[in-house]
C-alpha positions, -999 to +999 in steps of 0.1 A: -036-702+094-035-666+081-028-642+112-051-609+113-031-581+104-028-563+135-020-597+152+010-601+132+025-564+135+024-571+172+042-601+174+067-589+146+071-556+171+079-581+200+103-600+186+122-568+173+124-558+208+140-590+219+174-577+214+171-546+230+152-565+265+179-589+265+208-564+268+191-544+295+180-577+317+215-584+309+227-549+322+210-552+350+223-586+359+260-575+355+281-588+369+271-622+374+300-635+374+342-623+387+355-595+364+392-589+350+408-554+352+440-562+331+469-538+340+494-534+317+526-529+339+539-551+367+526-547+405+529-521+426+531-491+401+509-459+405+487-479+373+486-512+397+475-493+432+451-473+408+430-504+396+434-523+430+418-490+447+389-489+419+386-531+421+378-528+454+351-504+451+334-522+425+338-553+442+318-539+471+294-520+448+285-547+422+285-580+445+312-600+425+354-598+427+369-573+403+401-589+402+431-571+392+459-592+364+490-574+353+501-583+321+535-559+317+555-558+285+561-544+246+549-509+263+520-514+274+506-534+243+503-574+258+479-564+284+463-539+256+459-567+232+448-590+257+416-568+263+409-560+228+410-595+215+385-605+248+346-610+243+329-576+242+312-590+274+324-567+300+342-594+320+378-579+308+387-544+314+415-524+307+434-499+333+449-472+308+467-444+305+491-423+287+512-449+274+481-464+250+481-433+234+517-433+230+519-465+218+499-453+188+530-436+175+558-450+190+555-481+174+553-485+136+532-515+136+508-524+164+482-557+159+449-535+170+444-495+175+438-487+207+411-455+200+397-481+176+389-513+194+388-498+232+357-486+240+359-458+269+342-464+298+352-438+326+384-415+334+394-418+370+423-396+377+453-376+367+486-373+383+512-353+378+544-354+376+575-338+394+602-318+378+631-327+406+665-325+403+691-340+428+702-316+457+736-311+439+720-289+411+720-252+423+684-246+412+657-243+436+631-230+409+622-237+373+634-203+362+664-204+378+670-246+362+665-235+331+691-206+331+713-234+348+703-256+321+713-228+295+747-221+308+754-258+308+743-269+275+745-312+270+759-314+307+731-322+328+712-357+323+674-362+323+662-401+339+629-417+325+613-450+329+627-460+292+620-445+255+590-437+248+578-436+282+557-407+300+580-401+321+607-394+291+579-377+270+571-357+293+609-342+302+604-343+258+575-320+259+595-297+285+627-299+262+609-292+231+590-258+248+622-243+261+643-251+235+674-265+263+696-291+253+697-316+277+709-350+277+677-379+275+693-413+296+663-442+297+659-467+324+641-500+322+615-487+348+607-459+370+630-475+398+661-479+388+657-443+369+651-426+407+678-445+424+702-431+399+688-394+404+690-398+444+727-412+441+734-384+416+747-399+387+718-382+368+707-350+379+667-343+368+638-363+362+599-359+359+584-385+374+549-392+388+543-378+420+530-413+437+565-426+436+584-396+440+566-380+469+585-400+497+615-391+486+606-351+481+596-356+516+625-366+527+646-341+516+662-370+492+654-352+458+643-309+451+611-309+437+609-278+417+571-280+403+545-298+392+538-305+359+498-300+357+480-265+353+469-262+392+489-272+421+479-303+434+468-306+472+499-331+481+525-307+475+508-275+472+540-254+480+552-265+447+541-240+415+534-254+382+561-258+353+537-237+336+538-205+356+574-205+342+563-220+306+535-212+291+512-236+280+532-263+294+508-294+310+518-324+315+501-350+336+500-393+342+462-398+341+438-433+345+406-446+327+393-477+320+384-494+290+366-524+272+369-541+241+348-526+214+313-535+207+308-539+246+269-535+251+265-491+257+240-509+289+275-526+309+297-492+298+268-467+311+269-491+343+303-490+351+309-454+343+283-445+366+296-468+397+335-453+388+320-420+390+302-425+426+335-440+439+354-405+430+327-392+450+327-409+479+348-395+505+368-428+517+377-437+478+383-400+471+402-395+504+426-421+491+433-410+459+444-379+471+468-392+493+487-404+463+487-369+446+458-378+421+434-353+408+401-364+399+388-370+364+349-376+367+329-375+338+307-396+310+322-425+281+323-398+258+342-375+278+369-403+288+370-408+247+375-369+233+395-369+269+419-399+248+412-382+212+433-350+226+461-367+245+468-388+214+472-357+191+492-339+218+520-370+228+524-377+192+541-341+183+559-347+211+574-384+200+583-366+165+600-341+180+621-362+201+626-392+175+619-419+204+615-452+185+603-483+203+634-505+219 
C-alpha cells in the first residue's frame, strides 16, 4: 500500500523525533537508579568531604543514593580512568580538581585526556591555600618571608603533598614569581608533609586551608596569607600573597565531571541541582566553614573554567621540572 504523501512525511517526522523524546523522558527520569561520584584520593581529604557534602544534597534532591567511591592512586588518574572508560549514562561521576589538569603534563603518557573525554558538568568551589611557615621562621608577613628567604638562599625547605602535586605547584608558582631559591621536599600526602612543618624539620608550606586551618588556629603553624585574589571569610585577617606579588593566585578548586558523550539533558540536570545546593544556606553555610569559596556557574563555564587552569599549571610544571614519581 502506497502511503499519501503527507502521511508519510508525518510518520518519517515522528520517528526522527524519537531520539530526541527518549533522552528528555530519560532526563526527566534521572536518576532511577544509585549514582557513583568517584573520588580520586583516599577518605577524608578536602576532595572526599567535598563530594560527601554535594552526595548528600543530591541524594535528598533527586530521590536516589549518590554514593561516594574513592579510587586514590597514579595522581589522580585510576579514579580518572575509571569515569572516562564508564557508560556515558550519568551513573558515574567524577569529583575533580586541580590535579586532572596537572596530570595533563606531568605525566608523559596518560591512557585518556582528561579535557577530552570528561564532559563538565558544574564547578562547586575553590579553596585556597595557606602560605604558613613554622613559628621558628622570623617572618610574620609575606614581604618580610621573602627578604628572609633572600638572605638565606637554599636554607629554608618548602613541604608538599608529593611532586607534582598542588600543593608543591603551587609553592612552584610562588618560587617561579619571586625568583627565591628555596629548597622543594615532597611527601607522600598532605599529612605527613604538615607534621614535619609543625615539628619543624621543614619550615614553609602552602597547603589547603581545610586541613591547615586547625592548626593556624591553634597557634601550631603562622599563616602568613592566602593564596587567592580576595581574602576568604575563614581567615579574613590574613592578606593575599598577591597584595605582596602581583598577579600571584593560586587556589584548590572542585567540579564534577562525566564521561564524554553523556546526554547535554542529565549534565543540564545536574548542573542546575549543584548550583541550587551552593545556594542554599545549610549546603552553602557548610562550605564555608571549611574555607571554600563558591564557584557557581553553567557546563560551559566549569569547561573554559578547566581550559585556563590547564594552560596556567602547565607553565608552572616546566618551570619547576616536576616529573611523575
Amino acid at each position: 500500500m502506497k502511503l499519501p504523501r503527507r502521511t508519510f512525511l508525518h510518520l518519517a517526522a515522528g520517528v526522527a523525533a524519537l531520539p530526541v523524546v527518549s533522552r528528555i523522558a530519560w532526563a526527566q527520569t534521572y536518576p532511577s537508579r544509585p549514582v557513583k561520584i568517584i573520588v580520586p584520593f583516599a577518605p577524608a581529604g578536602s576532595t572526599d568531604i567535598v563530594a560527601r557534602l554535594m552526595g548528600q544534597w543530591l541524594s535528598e534532591r533527586l530521590g536516589q543514593q549518590f554514593v561516594v567511591e574513592n579510587r586514590p592512586g597514579a595522581g589522580t588518574n585510576i579514579g580518572t580512568e575509571a569515569v572516562v572508560t564508564a557508560p556515558a549514562d550519568g551513573y558515574t561521576l567524577l569529583l575533580a580538581g586541580p590535579a586532572n589538569v596537572i596530570s595533563m603534563t606531568l605525566y608523559d603518557k596518560l591512557n585518556f585526556n582528561f579535557t577530552r573525554d570528561i564532559a563538565p558538568i558544574a564547578s562547586i568551589m575553590r579553596f585556597p591555600f595557606v602560605m604558613e611557615v613554622h613559628p621558628s621562621v622570623p617572618a610574620k608577613t609575606v614581604p618580610e618571608f621573602m627578604a628572609y628567604a633572600k638572605a638565606n638562599p637554599g636554607k629554608l625547605n618548602m613541604a608538599s603533598a608529593g611532586t607534582g602535586s598542588a600543593t608543591h605547584l603551587t609553592g612552584e608558582l610562588f618560587k617561579m614569581m619571586t625568583g627565591l631559591n628555596i629548597l622543594h621536599v615532597p611527601y607522600r600526602g598532605a599529612g605527613p608533609a604538615l607534621i614535619d612543618l609543625i615539628g619543624g624539620q621543614v619550615q614553609v608550606a602552602f597547603d589547603p586551608m581545610p586541613s591547615s586551618i586547625g592548626y593556624v588556629k591553634a597557634g601550631q603553624l603562622r599563616p602568613l596569607a592566602v593564596t587567592t585574589a580576595t581574602r576568604s571569610e575563614a581567615l579574613p585577617e590574613l592578606p593575599s600573597v598577591g597584595d605582596a606579588v602581583a598577579g600571584y593566585e593560586a587556589s584548590t578548586w572542585y567540579g564534577v565531571g562525566a564521561p564524554k558523550n553523556t546526554p547535554a539533558e542529565i549534565i543540564d540536570k545536574l548542573n542546575k541541582e549543584i548550583n541550587a545546593g551552593l545556594a542554599d544556606p545549610r549546603l552553602k553555610t557548610r562550605l564555608t566553614e571549611l574555607g571554600g569559596m563558591m564557584l557557581t556557574g553553567s557546563s560551559a563555564d566549569f569547561g573554559t573554567f578547566i581550559s585556563d587552569e590547564t594552560q596556567k599549571w602547565a607553565k608552572v610544571v616546566k618551570f619547576s621540572g616536576a616529573k611523575a614519581d
